[in-house]
Structures are given as structure tokens and as C-alpha cells.
N, C-alpha and C positions, 0 to 999 in steps of 0.2 A: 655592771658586768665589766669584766676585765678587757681588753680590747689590744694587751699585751700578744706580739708576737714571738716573741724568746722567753725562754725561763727570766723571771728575774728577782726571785728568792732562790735560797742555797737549793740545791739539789739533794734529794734523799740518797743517803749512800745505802750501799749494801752490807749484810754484816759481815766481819770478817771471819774467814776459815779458820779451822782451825781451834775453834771452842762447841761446846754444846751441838745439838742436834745436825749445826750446820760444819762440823767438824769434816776436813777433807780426810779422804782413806787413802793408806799408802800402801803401797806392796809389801809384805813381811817382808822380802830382802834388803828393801831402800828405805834407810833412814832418812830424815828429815835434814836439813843442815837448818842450822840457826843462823839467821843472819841479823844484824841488825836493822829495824827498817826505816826507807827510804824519809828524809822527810819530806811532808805533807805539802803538796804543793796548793798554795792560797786558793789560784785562782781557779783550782778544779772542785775544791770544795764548795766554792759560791757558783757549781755548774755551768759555767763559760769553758768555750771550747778553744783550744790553742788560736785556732784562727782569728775568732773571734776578741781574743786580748790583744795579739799583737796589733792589728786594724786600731781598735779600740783605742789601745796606748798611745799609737800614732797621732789619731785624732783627740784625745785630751793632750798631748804633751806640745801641741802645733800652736796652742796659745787661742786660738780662736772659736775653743770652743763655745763660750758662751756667744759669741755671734750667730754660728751652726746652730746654735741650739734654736736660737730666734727666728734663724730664717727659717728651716723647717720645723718650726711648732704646727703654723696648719697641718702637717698632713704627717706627725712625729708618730702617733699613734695606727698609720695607714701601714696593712703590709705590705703592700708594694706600688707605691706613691708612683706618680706618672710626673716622667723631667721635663720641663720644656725648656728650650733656648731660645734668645731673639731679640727685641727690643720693647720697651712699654714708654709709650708717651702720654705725658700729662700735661693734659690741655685745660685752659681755663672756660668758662662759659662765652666767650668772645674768640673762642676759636686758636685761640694765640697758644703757640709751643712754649710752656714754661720751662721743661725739664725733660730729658729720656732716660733711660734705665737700660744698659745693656747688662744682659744675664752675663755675657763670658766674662766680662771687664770690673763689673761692680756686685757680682753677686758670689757668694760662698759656693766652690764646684763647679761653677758658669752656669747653675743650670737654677729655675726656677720649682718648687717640689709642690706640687696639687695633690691634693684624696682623692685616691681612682675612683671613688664612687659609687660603687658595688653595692647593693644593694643586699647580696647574700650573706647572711652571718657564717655560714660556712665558710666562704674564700675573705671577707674582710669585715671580723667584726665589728669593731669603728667605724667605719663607713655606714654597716647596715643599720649600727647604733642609732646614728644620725638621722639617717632615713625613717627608722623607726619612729624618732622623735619627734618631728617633723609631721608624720602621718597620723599621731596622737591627737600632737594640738590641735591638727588640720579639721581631723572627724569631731573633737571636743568641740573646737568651736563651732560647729557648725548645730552639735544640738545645745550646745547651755548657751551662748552666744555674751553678750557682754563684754565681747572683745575684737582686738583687729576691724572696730568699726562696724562691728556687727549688732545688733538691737539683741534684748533679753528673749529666747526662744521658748521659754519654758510653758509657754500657751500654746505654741505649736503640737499639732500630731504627729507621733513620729513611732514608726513601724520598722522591727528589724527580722527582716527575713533571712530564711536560708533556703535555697533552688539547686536542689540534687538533679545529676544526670537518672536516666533509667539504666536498668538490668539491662546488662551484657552476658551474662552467664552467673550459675552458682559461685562465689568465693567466700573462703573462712571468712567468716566476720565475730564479731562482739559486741553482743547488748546484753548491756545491765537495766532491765526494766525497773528495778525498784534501787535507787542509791541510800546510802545510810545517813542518818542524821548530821552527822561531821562531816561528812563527804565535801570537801571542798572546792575538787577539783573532778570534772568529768572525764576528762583525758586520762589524767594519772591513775584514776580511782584505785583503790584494791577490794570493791565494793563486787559481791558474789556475780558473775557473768550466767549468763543463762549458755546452757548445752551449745554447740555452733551451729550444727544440721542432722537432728535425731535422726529423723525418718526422712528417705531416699532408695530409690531404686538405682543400681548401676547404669550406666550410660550406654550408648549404643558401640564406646569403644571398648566395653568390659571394666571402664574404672569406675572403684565405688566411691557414690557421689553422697555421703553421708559422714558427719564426722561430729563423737560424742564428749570433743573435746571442750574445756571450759577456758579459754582462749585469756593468756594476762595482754598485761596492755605492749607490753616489749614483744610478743611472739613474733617470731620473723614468718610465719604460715597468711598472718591477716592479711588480707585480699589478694590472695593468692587465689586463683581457681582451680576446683578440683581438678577437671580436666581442660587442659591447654588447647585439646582438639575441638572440644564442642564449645568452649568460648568464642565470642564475636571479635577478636583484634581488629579488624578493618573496620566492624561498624562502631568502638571507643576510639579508634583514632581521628575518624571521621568526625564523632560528636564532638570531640575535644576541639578539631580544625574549626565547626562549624558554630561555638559557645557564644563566640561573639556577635555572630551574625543573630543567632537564636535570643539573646541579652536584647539587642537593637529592636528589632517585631518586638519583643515582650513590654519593653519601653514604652513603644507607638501604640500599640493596644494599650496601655497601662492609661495612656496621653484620650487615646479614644473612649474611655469609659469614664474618663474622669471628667470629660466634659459632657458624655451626656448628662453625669449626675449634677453637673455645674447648672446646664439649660432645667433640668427637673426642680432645683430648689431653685434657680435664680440668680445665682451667684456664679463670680471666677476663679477658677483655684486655679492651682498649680502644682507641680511636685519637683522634690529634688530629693538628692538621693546620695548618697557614697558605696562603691560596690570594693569587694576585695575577693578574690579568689580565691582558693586552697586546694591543693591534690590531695585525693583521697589515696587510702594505699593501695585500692586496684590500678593508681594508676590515669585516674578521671577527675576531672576539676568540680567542683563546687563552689556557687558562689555566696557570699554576705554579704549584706545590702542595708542598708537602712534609706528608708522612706520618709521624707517631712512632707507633710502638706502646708502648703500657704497659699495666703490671700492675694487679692489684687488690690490695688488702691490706684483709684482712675488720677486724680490730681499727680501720683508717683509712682509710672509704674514699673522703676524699677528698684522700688522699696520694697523691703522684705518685713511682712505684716499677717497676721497669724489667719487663718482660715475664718473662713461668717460660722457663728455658733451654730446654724441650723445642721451642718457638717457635723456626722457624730465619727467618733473611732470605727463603730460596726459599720459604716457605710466606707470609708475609706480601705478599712483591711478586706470591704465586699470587691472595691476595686479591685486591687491585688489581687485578690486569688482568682477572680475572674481572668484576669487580663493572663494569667501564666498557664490556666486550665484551657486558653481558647489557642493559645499561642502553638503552633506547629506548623510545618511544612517540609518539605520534599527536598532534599539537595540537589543539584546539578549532580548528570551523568558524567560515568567515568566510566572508562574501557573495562574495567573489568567487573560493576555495576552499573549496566545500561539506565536501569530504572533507578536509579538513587537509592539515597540512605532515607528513610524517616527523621527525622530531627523532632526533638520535643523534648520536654522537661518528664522527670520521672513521676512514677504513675503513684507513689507516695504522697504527694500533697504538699503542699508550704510549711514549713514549721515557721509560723508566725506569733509576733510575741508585738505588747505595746508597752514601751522604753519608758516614758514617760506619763504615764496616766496616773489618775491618784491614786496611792498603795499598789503599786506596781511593785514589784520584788527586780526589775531590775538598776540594779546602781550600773548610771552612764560610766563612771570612771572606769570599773573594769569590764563593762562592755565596748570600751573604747581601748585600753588594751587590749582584748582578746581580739579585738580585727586590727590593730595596728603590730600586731606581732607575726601577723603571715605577711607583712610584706618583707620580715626576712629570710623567710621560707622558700624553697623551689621543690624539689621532688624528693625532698629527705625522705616523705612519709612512705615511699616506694622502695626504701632501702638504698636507691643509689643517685647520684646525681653527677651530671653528666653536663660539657657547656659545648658548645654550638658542635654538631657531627659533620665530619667527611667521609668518603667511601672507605679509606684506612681502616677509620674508629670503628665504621657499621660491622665491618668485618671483624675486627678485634671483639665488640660488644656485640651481638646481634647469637647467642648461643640459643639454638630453638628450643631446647628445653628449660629455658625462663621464659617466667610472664613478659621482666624487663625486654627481655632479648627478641620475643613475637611482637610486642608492640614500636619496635623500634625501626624492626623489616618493616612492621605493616609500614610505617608511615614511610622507609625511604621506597618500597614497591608502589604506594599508590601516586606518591611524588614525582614516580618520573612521569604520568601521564601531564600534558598541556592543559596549564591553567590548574595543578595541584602542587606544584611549588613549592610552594607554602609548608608543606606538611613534610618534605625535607628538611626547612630551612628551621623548622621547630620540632626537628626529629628526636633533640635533647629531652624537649618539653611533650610528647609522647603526643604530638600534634597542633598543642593549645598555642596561640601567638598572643599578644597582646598585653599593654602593662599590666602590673600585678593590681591596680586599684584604679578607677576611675569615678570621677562624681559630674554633678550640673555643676552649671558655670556657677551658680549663684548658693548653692548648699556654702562654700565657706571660701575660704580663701585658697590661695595656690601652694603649690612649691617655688615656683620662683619668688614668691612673697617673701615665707620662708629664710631663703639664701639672699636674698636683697636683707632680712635683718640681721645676719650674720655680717654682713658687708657694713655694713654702718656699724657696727657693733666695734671689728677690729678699727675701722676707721677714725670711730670715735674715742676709740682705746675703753672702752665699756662704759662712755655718758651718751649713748643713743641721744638725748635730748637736744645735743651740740649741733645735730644733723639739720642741715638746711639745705635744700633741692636746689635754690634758683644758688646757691654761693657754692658748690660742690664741683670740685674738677670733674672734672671728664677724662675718665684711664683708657687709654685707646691701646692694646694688650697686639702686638705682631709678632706672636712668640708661634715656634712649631712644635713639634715632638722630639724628642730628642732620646728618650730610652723610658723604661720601667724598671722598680723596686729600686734599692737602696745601692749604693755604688761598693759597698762593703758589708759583710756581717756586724762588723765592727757598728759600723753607722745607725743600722736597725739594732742595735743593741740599747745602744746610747738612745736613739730615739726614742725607742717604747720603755725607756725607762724613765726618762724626763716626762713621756705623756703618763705614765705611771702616777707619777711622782706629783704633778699637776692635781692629776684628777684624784688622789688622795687628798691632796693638800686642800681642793676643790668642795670636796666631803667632807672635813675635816677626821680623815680615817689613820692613823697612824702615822700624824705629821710633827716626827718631834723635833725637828732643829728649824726654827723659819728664819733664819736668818741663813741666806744663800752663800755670804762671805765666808761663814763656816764651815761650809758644804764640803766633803774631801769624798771626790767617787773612791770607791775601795779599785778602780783600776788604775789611776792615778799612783798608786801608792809604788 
């Protein structure tokens, strides 16, 4: 994926007047005058903006660009890179001050340029790239394993569930019961949808609560509810607020069943697990999960070792669905629900599947992409997405005739009551808090694993091998904040065209001069 923040191929022009169908009309009394025309200015044809050349021009013609270029490569491709200033000391393993590093004095801009981070492909797709990538290898290794120090898992059991919210009221939906042969995609399909809501009686507000429509997958109607009034907003924002808590019990019951089955054959298991979330389009989170069970091994127990054979799959996936069918409870009171909400998972069932069994039909690889691709997700599937609210925004956003705009009051109305908090403070998120993915300590490795191999990586200059722990400075980083995005258009131009340019050459996608002395930017010119 592209990860460009500015155009950086020519721009499409428009056609010009004055020929064919797109021929301007003039008044029969005002002729035309011929003039000769203007010429063509370079740098509008390659879709850069006046401002953005002169900036541009400045910074190639300053001589130091290829410095720039180097100092901001990590985060060339970021849209809006986070600056800091300050000092960085480099200490050896004995403590001793070798060198410091002031951003104002020795660094290109005085400032030093980081990847904000971002996690949403929406505000930085680079960044969520990353993330994304990160979260792939994270969940691969944790079921094929053979890696990161990890033993061969492929004897492990291992269960990938999905745990819907319940009904909150009727909304347009879409199922296709039967997909077609080619159908590759479930999401996308264009695979026959069944009716949405044949048969329905009108509501008690007079709106009709029936619709014979056959719903595509882009319809902006899906998970809209019919009626806005006889919908639950309070008890979906409440669900959302409480997923977490509800996730945790289901966990401990999960922990409690699997040990009685442990004491019944004899044996110790264990489970671990990767969860990721996703908003559905009414609005409510859902989550995916994948399930390993493992063994104990008394001489090492914190070796990771595959289940005792007496353990079958049907007895494990018996766990699970146990542990999520018993799981319910009552929320804490709130002013304006004495008695609590319900909380529990919906009255649909598990959709459970085994990953790895023999002749399974699912391939880990892109079951490992389709849960490492919501973690750059937020509430796209709701049509709108929104980052952290204030009372301004609520007001600006909060239009009662949207689903978006009712469940956004629910959450800042039930908010202000003490000890709901929470449900303001993820008013964006339609109540839900918490990261977008969590696993056990021991399913696989970390993110800061991760970013520690990036770090050797540049360190090493790409011979990771070079890397030795006990002979490795020590970067003691005293740097503050100092601004966000790029200091110029100009600058993000140049940047995202170098990270372009890179991760072409990277791919080997349309790299035809590799030799950089030859290189002449068309703004230079």
C-alpha cells in the first residue's frame, strides 16, 4: 500500500474547452477572441502546488539535502511526524559519557523527527502499516511458531472464535446464506443477499419496521435501526463500556472449566489466546480470538509444550462454549438505571472454527491477516470516525436524528454520572475503551520485541547479526516535544517521495535509475 501523503505522480488534467462535447457556449453576441496560449507551466503539470515548489526548491537548492533526507528517513513516510528537541547521551556499559547529541546544534532543523504512531490507517497510513505488520508476525508466530525462539506449534490445538454483542433493537442487516463458488471474499461478495426484514409489524411509534430490500455490501442503511426511538442507545453504550470487563469473567470461567477438565483426565493445561476487536456497523464491538491450548511440563514450567493426547479438540472447543454461555452479570447502578444493565454475550452462539486440525479448510496465513487488518480499523464501519470528544464536538456531532449522533449523547449523558467517566472519555469510540488487541503473556511475543528489532536493525545498518547486548551503548534520549507534521509542505513532499521511492526500489517496482548520483528531482530543475 501506498503510505504517500501528497500526490506524487503527474496529476490528471481536465479537458480543455472549447472542442467536442465539452465545448464552452458563448453568447451569439460575444465572439470569442483568440488568444495565443499561455505556456504550460512544468510544475502544475506534475500536480504540485505553488507553495509547495517554492518550499521544495528552497530545500533542494540549500545543498543539504541528501543529509535531510537521512535524518528524516525514519518517519519520511509519516504524515505528521512528531519533532522533538533536547539532548541524547551515549553512554557506554561502564557508565562513562562517551558523546552527546544536541538536536539545535547538530541536527538538520534542530529538531529530531519520530512516527507519530498512529495506529489508524485513516489519519496515518504508514504508521498503521507498521502496526499492522507487527501484529501479523506477532499472531503467526504464535500459531506456526519456529520462530522468535518459539518451539514448532503445529501439534497445538488451536480454536478461532468470534463473540457478538446481543440485540439492541431491529437494524438493516445482510446475509448471504448461501455464497458462490468463486466467492473469495465474504465482505466484499456481490454474492445474492437474502431480503433484510420481510415480515414486521409497525412499531409502537407508527414507523414501519419491515424492509424488502436486498441490502449491497457499500449500502449506507446497514445497521441503521429502523426506529431510532424504540432502539436501546444506553443499553449498546453501556455494552460497549462494559466488553472488557465482560472479556475478563469469560477468561476466568474459560480458566475454571479447563481445569476441571484437567483434574477429570489428569492432566495440566493451559490456554492462551490473541483477541482483536472490530465495530460492527450498528455501532457495537465484536470480538476475534484465537484459542491455543497447551501443556505443562513439571521439570519447565515455563516451557511451551503441546497438550497430553488424552485432550481432544471436541473437549476443548466444549470448554469455550461453556465458559461464554455461563458468563453474564449485572452492571453497577447508575442514576438514571437504578437496577443495572444485563451484560452477556449474544444469544446467537459462538461461531467457532479449528485452525489447525487435519484437513481444516482454514489457511493460518490469511486467517492471520484478516485479524491483523482491524488493528487499523476504528469506527469506519459506522460511516464516521471521530478522535477523542469535548462538549464543543458533542454539540457540533450529537444530531438526534442519527444512530451516530444518539449513541454519542448516550455515552456523554450517562458519563456525567460518578464513576461513568469512562464512557465520555471513549465517547469517540461509542463507549468501548481499551487496546484494539490483547493476548497471554506467553501465546507469542510482544510489541516492544518488535520495535527492539527495528532498533538493532537501523543500528546495525541491516547485519542484525553484528548486535551484542553486553558491548552495546546505552542512548539515554533527554529530548522534549517540540511541534507536530512537517515544518513545510515543501518538506512532506520531498519526504513522501523519498519514502516512495525507497519502498519501490524496496519491491523492486518501477526502479529505473539505481544509481542515486544520477538522480535529478524534476524540482531541482
Amino acid at each position: 500500500m501506498s503510505s504517500s501523503t501528497l500526490p506524487l505522480g503527474p496529476a490528471t488534467t481536465s479537458l480543455v474547452a472549447g472542442s467536442g462535447e465539452n465545448a464552452e457556449t458563448y453568447w451569439p453576441w460575444a465572439a470569442p477572441t483568440t488568444t495565443s496560449p499561455a505556456p504550460a507551466d512544468p510544475d502544475s503539470q506534475l500536480g504540485f502546488d505553488a507553495t509547495e515548489v517554492v518550499s521544495a526548491r528552497a530545500r533542494v537548492r540549500s545543498g543539504d539535502l541528501d543529509d535531510w533526507l537521512g535524518h528524516v528517513s525514519a518517519a519520511a513516510a509519516c504524515t505528521r511526524p512528531i519533532r522533538l528537541s533536547g539532548q541524547i547521551d551515549v553512554r557506554n556499559r561502564d557508565g562513562q559519557l562517551m558523546h552527546t547529541i544536541d538536536t539545535e546544534t547538530d541536527m538538520p532543523d534542530g529538531v529530531l523527527y519520530t512516527p507519530c504512531g498512529n495506529r489508524r490507517a485513516s489519519v496515518c497510513p504508514s504508521c498503521a502499516e507498521v502496526y499492522r505488520r507487527d501484529t501479523f508476525q506477532i499472531i503467526r508466530a504464535g500459531l506456526e511458531g519456529n520462530r522468535y525462539g518459539l518451539p514448532p506449534l503445529d501439534q497445538h490445538i488451536a480454536i478461532f472464535l468470534t463473540a457478538t454483542a446481543p440485540s439492541f433493537g431491529p437494524v438493516h442487516h445482510r446475509v448471504v446464506k448461501t455464497h458462490a463458488a468463486d466467492c473469495r471474499s465474504r465482505e466484499r461478495c456481490t454474492c445474492r443477499a437474502s431480503i433484510c426484514r420481510p415480515f414486521a409489524k409497525p412499531c409502537p411509534h407508527g414507523v414501519e419496521m419491515r424492509c424488502t430490500t436486498r441490502h449491497k455490501t457499500t449500502d449506507p442503511l446497514l445497521g441503521v435501526p429502523f426506529c431510532l426511538d424504540c432502539y436501546d442507545h444506553t443499553g449498546q453504550v453501556v455494552w460497549n463500556h462494559e466488553a472488557p470487563e465482560l472479556w475478563r469473567r469469560t477468561v476466568q470461567e474459560a480458566d475454571r472449566e479447563l481445569e476441571r477438565l484437567g483434574r477429570r483426565l489428569g492432566v495440566t493445561l493451559r490456554r492462551r489466546y490473541v483477541k482483536v476487536y472490530e465495530f460492527q456497523a450498528r455501532g457495537v464491538v465484536h470480538y476475534h480470538a484465537i484459542f491455543r491450548l497447551d501443556g505443562y511440563h513439571p521439570d519447565c514450567p515455563t516451557a511451551i509444550v503441546p497438550a497430553d493426547q488424552t485432550v481432544t479438540r471436541t473437549m476443548f472447543e466444549s470448554v469455550l462454549d461453556t465458559a461464554f454461555r455461563k458468563t453474564a452479570y449485572t452492571s453497577r447502578a447508575h442514576p438514571e438505571h437504578p437496577g443495572g444493565w444485563p451484560i452477556g454475550w449474544g444469544t446467537r452462539g459462538l461461531d467457532l472454527k479449528h485452525i489447525n486440525a487435519p484437513g481444516a479448510d482454514a489457511n493460518l496465513v490469511k486467517l492471520t491477516g484478516y485479524l491483523a487488518k482491524y488493528v487499523t480499523k476504528s469506527t469506519e464501519a459506522t460511516g464516521s470516525t471521530f478522535r477523542r470528544l469535548d462538549q464543543l464536538a458533542v454539540d457540533l456531532h450529537t444530531d438526534s436524528t442519527t444512530h451516530v449522533g444518539r449513541l454519542i449523547r448516550a455515552c456523554w449523558t450517562l458519563g456525567a454520572a460518578d464513576g461513568w467517566q469512562r464512557l465520555r472519555r471513549y465517547a469517540h469510540q461509542y463507549g468501548h475503551g481499551g487496546h484494539i488487541t490483547t493476548k497471554s503473556r506467553g501465546f507469542s511475543v510482544t510489541y516492544a520485541f518488535k520495535r527492539l528489532e527495528r532498533v538493532i536493525w537501523r543500528r546495525t545498518q541491516g547485519h542484525p547479526h553484528l548486535w551484542d547486548d553486553q558491548e552495546a551503548d546505552l542512548v539515554v534520549c533527554r529530548l522534549g516535544y517540540h511541534a507536530t507534521g512537517w515544518i513545510t509542505t515543501g518538506d512532506a513532499l520531498l519526504a513522501n517521495s523519498a519514502a516512495d521511492a525507497a519502498r519501490r526500489h524496496a519491491h523492486n517496482l518501477d526502479y529505473a535509475d539505481p544509481d542515486p548520483a544520477t538522480t535529478v528531482h524534476p524540482l531541482a530543475a
